[in-house]
FILOVO-731105 format. One record per atom (N, C-alpha, C): residue in three letters; atom name; x, y, z. Coordinates in steps of 0.001 Angstrom, whole numbers. Layout:
ATOM   r  a       X       Y       Z
ATOM ALA CA       X       Y       Z
...
//
This chain:
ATOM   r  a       X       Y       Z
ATOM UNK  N   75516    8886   72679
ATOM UNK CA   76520    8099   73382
ATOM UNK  C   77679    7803   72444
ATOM UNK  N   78756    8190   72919
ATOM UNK CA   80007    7701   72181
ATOM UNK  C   80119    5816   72129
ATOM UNK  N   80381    5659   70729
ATOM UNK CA   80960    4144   70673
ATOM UNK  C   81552    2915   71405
ATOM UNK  N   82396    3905   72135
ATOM UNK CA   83489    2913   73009
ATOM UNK  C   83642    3982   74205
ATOM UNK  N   83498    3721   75216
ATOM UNK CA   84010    4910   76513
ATOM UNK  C   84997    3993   77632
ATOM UNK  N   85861    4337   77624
ATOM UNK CA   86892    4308   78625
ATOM UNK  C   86451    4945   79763
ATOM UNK  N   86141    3732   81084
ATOM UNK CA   86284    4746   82385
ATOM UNK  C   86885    4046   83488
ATOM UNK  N   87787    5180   83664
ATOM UNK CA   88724    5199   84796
ATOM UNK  C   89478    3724   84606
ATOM UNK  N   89941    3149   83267
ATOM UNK CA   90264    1602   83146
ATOM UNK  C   91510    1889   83879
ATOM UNK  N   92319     732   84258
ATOM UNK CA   93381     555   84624
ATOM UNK  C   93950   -1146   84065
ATOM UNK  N   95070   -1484   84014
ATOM UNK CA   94906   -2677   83175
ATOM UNK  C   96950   -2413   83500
ATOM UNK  N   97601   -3856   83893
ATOM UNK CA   98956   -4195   84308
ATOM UNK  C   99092   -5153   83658
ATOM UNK  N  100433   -5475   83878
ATOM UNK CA  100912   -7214   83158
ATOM UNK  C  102164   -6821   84045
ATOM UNK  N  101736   -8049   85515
ATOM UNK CA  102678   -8227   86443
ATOM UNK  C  102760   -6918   87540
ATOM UNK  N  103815   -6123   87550
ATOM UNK CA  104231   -4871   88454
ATOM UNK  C  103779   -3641   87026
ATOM UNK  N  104172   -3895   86146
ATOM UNK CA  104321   -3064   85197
ATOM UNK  C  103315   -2118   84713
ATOM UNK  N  102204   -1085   84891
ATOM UNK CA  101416    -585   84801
ATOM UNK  C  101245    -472   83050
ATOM UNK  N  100168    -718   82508
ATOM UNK CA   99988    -261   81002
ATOM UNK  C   99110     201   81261
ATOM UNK  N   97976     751   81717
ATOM UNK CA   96788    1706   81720
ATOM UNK  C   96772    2067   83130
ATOM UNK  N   96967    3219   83226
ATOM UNK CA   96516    4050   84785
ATOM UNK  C   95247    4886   84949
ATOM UNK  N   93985    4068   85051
ATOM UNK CA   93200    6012   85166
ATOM UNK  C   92670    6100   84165
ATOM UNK  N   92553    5010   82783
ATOM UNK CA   92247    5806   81600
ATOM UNK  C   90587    6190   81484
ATOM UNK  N   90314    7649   81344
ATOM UNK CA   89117    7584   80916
ATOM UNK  C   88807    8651   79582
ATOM UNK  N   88008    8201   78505
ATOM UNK CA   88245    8232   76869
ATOM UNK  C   87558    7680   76001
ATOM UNK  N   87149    8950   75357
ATOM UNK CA   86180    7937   74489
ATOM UNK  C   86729    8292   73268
ATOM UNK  N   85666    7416   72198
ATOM UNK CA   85493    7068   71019
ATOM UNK  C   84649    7283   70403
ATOM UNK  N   84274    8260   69955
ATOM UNK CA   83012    8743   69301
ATOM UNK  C   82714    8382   67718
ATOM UNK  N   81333    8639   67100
ATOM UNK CA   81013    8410   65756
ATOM UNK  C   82044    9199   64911
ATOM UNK  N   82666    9016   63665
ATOM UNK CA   83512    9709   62911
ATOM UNK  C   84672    9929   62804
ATOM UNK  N   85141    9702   64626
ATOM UNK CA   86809    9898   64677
ATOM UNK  C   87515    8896   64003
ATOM UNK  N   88871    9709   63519
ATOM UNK CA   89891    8726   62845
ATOM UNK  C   90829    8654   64044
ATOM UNK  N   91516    8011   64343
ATOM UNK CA   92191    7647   65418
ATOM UNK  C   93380    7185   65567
ATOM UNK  N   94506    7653   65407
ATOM UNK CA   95778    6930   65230
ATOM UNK  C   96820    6297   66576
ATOM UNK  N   97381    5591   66877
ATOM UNK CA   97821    5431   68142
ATOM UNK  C   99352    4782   67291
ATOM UNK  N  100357    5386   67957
ATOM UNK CA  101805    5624   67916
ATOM UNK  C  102709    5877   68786
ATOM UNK  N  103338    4545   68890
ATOM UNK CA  103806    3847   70368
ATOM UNK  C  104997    3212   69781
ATOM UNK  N  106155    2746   70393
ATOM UNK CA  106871    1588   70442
ATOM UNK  C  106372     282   70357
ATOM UNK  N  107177    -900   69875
ATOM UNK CA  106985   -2021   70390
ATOM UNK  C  106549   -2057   71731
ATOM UNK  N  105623   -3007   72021
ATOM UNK CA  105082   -3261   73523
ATOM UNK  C  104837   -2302   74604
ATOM UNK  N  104140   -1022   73681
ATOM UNK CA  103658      19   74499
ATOM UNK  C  102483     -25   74862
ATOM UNK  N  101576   -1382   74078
ATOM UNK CA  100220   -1090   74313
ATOM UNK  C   98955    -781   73148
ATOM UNK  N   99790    -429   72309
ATOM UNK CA   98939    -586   71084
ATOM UNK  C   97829   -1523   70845
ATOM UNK  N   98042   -2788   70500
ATOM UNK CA   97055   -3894   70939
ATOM UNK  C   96846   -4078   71772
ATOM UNK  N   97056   -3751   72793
ATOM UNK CA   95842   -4622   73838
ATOM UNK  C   95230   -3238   74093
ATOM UNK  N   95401   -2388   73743
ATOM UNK CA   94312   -1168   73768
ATOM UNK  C   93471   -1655   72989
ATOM UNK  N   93376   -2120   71470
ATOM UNK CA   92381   -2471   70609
ATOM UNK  C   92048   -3340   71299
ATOM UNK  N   92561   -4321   71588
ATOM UNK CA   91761   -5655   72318
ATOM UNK  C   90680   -5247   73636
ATOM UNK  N   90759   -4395   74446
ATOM UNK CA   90245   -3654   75155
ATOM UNK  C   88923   -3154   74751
ATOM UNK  N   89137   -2893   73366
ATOM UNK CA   87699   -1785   72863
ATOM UNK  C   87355   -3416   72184
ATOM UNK  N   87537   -4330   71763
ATOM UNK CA   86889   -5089   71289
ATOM UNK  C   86424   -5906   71597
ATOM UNK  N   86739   -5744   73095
ATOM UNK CA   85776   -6947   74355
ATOM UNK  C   86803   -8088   74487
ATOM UNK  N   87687   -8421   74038
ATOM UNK CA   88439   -9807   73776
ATOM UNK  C   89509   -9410   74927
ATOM UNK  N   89927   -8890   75666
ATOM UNK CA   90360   -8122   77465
ATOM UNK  C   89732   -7167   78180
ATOM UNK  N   89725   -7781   79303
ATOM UNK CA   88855   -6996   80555
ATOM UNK  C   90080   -6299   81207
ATOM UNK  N   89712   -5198   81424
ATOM UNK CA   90571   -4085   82277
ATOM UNK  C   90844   -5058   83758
ATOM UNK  N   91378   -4518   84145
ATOM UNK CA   92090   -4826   85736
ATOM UNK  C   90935   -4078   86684
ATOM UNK  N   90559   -2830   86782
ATOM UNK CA   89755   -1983   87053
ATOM UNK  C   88870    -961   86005
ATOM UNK  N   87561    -172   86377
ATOM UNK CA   87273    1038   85565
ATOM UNK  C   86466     116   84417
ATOM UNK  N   86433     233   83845
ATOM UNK CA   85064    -404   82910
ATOM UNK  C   84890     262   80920
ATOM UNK  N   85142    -546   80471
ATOM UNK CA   84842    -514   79172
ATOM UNK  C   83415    -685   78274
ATOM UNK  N   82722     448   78067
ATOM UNK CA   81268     290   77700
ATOM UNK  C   81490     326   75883
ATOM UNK  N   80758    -353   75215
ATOM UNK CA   80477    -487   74274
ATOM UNK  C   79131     451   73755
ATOM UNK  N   78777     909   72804
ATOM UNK CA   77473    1314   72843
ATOM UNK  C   76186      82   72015
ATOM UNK  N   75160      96   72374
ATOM UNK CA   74954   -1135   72077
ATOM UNK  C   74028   -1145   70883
ATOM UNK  N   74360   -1822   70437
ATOM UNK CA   74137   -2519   69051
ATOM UNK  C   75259   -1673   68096
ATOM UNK  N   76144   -1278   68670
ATOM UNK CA   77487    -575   67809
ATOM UNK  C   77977   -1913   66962
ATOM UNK  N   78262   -1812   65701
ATOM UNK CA   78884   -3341   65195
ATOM UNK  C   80777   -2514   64895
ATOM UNK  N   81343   -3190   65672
ATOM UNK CA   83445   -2724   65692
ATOM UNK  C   84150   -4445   65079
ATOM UNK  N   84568   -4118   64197
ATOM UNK CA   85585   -5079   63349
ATOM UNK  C   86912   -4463   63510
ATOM UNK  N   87169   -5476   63375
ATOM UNK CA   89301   -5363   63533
ATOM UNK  C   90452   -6546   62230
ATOM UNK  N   91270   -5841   62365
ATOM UNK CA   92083   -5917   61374
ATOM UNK  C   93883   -6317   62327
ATOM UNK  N   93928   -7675   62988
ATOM UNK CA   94516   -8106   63379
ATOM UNK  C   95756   -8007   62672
ATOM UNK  N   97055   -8135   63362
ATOM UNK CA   98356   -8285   62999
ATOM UNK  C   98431   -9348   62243
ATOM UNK  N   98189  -10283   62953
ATOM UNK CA   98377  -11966   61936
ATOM UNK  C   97184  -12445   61252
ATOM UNK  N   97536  -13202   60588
ATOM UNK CA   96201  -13844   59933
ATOM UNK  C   96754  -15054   60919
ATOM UNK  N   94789  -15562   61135
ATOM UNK CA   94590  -16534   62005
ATOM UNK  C   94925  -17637   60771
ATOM UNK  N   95888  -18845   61491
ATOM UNK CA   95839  -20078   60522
ATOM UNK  C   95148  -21132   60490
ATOM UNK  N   94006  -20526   61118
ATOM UNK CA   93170  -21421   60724
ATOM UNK  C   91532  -20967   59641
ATOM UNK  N   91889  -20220   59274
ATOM UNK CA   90891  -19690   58329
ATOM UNK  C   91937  -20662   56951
ATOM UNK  N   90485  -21130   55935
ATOM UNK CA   90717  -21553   54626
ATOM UNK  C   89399  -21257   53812
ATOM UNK  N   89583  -21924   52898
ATOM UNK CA   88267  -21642   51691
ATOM UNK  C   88581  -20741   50885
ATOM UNK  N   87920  -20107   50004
ATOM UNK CA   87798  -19128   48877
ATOM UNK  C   88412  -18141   49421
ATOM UNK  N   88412  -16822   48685
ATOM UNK CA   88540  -15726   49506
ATOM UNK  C   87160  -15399   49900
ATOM UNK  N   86500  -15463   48557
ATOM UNK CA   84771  -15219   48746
ATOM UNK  C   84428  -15608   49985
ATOM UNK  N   84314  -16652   50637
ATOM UNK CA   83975  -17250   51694
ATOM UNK  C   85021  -16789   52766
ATOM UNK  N   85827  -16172   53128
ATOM UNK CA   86560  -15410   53619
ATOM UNK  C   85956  -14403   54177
ATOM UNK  N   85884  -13710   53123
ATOM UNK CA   85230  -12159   53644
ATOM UNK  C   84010  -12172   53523
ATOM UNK  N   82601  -12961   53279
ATOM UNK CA   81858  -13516   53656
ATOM UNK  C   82174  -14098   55300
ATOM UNK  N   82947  -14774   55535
ATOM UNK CA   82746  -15125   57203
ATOM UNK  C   82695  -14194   57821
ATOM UNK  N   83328  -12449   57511
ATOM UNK CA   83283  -11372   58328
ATOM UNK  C   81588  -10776   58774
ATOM UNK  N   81064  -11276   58165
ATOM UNK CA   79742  -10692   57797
ATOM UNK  C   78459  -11255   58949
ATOM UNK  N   77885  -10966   59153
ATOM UNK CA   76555  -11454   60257
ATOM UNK  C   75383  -11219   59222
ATOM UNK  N   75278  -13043   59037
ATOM UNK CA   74704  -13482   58054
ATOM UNK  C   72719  -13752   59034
ATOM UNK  N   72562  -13345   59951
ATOM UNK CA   71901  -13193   60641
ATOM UNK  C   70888  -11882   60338
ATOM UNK  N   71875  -11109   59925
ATOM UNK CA   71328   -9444   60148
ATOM UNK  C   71303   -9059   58591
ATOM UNK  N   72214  -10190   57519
ATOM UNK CA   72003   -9621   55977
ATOM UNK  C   71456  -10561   55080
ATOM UNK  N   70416  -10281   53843
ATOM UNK CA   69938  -11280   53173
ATOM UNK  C   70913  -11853   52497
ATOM UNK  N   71105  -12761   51628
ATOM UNK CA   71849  -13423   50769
ATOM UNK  C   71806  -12289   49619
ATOM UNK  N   71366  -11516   49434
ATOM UNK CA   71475  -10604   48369
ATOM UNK  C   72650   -9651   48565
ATOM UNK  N   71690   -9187   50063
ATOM UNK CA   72966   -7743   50838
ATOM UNK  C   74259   -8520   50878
ATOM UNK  N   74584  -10144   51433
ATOM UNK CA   75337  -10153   51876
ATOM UNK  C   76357  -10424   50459
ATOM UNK  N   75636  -10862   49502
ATOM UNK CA   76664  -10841   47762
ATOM UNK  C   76843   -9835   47744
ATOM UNK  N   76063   -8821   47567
ATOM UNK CA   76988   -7637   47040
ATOM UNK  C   77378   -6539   48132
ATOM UNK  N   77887   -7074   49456
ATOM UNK CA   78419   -6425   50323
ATOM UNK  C   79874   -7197   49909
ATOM UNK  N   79972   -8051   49628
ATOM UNK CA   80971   -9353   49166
ATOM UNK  C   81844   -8813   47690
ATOM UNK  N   80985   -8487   47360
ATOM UNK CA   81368   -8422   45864
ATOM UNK  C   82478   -6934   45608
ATOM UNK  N   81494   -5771   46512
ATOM UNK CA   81773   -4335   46492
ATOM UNK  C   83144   -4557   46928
ATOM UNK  N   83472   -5555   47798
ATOM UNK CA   84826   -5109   48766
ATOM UNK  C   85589   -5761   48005
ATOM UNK  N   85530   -6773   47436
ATOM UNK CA   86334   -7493   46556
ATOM UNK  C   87244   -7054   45609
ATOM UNK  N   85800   -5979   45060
ATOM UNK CA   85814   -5004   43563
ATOM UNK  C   87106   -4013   44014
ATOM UNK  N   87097   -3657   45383
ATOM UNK CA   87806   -2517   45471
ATOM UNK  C   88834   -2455   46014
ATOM UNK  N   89347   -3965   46930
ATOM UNK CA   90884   -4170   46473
ATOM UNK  C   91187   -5275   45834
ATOM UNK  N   90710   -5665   44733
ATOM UNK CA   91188   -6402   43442
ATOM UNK  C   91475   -7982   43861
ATOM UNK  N   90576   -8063   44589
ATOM UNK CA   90596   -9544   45180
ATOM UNK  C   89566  -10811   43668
ATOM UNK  N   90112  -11767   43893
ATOM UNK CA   89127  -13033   42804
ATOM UNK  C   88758  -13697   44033
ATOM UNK  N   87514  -13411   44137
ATOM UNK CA   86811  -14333   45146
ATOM UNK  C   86566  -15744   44998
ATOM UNK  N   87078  -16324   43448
ATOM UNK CA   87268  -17705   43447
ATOM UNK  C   88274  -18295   44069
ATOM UNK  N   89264  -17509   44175
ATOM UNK CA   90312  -18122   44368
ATOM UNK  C   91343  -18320   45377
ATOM UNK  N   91580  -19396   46159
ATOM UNK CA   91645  -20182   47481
ATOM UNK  C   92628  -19345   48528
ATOM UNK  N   92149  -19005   49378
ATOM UNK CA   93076  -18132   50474
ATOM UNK  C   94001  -18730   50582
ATOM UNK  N   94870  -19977   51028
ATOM UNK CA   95582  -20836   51900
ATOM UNK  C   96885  -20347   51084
ATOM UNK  N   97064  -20564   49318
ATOM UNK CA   98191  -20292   48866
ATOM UNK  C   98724  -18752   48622
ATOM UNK  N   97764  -17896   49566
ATOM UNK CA   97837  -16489   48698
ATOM UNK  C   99222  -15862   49477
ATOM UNK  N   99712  -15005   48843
ATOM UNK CA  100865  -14595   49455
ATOM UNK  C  100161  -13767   51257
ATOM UNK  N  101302  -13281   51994
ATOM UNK CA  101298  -12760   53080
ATOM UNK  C  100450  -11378   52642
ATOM UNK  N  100815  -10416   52020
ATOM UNK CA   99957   -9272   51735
ATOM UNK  C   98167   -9735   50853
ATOM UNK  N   98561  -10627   49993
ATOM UNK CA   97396  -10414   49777
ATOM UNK  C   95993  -11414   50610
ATOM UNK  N   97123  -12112   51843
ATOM UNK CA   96255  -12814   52509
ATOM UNK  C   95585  -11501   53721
ATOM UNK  N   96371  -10498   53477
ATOM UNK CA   96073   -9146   54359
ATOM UNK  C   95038   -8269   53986
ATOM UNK  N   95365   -8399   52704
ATOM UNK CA   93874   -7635   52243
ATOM UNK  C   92873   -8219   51920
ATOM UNK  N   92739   -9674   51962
ATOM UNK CA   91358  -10475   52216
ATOM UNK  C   91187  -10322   53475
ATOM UNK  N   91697   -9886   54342
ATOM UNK CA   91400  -10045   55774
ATOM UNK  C   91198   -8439   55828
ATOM UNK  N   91373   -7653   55387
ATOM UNK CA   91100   -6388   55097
ATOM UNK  C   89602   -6345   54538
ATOM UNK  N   89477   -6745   53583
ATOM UNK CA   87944   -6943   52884
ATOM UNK  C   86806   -7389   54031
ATOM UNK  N   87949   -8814   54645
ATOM UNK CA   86719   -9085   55417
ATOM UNK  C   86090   -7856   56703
ATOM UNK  N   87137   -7566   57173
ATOM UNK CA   86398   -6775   58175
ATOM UNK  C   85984   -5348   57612
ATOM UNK  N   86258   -5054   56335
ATOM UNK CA   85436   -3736   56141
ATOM UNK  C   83683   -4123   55301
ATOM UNK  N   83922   -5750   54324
ATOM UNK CA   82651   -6113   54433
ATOM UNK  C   81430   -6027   55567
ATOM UNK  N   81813   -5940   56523
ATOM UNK CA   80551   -6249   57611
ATOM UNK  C   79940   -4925   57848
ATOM UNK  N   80534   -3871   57510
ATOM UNK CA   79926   -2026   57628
ATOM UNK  C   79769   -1883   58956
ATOM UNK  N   81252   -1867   59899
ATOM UNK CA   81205   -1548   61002
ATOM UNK  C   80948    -685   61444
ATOM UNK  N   80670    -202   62755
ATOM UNK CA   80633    1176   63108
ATOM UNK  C   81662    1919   63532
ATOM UNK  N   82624     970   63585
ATOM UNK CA   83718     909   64367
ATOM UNK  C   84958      44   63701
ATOM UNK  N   85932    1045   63120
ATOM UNK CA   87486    -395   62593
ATOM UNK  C   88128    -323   62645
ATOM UNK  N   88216    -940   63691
ATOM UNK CA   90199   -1122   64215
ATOM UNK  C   90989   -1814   63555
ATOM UNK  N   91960   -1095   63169
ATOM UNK CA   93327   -1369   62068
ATOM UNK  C   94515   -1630   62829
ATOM UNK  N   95202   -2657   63664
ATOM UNK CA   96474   -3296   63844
ATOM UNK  C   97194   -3292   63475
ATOM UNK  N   98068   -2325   63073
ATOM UNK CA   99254   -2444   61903
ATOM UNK  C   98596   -2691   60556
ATOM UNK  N   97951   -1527   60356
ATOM UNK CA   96965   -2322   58812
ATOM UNK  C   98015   -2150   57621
ATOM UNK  N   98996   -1528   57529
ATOM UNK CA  100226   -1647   56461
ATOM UNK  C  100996   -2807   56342
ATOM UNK  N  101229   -3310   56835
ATOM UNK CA  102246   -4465   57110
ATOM UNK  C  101640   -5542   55970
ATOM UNK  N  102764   -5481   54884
ATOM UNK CA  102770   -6309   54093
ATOM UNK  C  101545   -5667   52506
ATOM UNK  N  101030   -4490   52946
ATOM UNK CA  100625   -4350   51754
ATOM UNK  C  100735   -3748   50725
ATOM UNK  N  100474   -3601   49368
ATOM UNK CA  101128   -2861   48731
ATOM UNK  C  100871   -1591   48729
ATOM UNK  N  101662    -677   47923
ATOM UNK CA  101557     954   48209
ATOM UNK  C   99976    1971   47211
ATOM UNK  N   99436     652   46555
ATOM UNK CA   98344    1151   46194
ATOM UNK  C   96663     672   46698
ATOM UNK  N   97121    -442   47780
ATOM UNK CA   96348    -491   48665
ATOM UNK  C   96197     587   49804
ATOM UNK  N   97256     656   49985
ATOM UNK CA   97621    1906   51404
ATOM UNK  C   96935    2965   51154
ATOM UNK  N   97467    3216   49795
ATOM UNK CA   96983    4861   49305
ATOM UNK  C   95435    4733   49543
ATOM UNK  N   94687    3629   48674
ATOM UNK CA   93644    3461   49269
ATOM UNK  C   92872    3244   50573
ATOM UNK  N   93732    2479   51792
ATOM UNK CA   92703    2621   52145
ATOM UNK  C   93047    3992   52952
ATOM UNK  N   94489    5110   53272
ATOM UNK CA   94171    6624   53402
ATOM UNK  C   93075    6849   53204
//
């Protein structure tokens, strides 16, 4: 079973049609790029695959027990604490020991040059992006949706995460 399957969705805002008909999947492995204008649809397509909007019609299946993280445009303002505890909140502390979940913590940290001591709230705009980057690639999704994942970061993050 593919990851995410699109069937027959349809999905408006007002008269204005943004999904007609769509049916599409998402399978294990694909890289996936979507390249649109402003307010073509980009996000709320992700929002779509991430359960957080219901189609108008046609039906959005998940596959189940698939774990899909996302990498939002904004940072929510209401996240604070460490970074550690940051990208730690991405994590389902349910499903990992305190061991897995340190050095699932630690690995992502290590590899975009994050100090997990040190307090999210004052961090600049990019590097509050790549704690929010860490966090959702900490959790070992099956599935990761990237929102504008450039915006604001630097050019040796990018390269990385290419």
């Amino acid at each position: 079973m593919a990851l995410v399957n699109f069937r027959n969705v349809n999905l408006a805002y007002g008269l204005d049609p943004l999904f007609d008909d769509v049916t599409y999947a998402i399978n294990e492995g694909e890289r996936i790029g979507l390249l649109g204008r402003n307010g073509a649809g980009k996000s709320t397509l992700l929002r779509l695959v991430m359960g957080t909007l219901a189609p108008d019609s046609g039906a959005v299946e998940r596959k189940p027990g698939a774990h899909i993280s996302s990498l939002a445009q904004e940072v929510p303002p209401s996240i604070g604490g460490s970074v550690f505890d940051v990208v730690r909140g991405g994590i389902d502390v349910g499903v990992s020991t305190a061991a897995d979940t340190q050095r699932k913590v630690d690995t992502v940290l290590s590899k975009l040059s994050l100090e997990g001591d040190a307090p999210f709230g004052p961090l600049s705009a990019g590097n509050k992006r790549r704690v929010m980057l860490a966090r959702a690639l900490a959790s070992e999704p099956d599935l990761l949706l990237l929102d504008e994942p450039t915006n604001h970061l630097d050019v040796t993050t990018i390269e990385w995460l290419e």
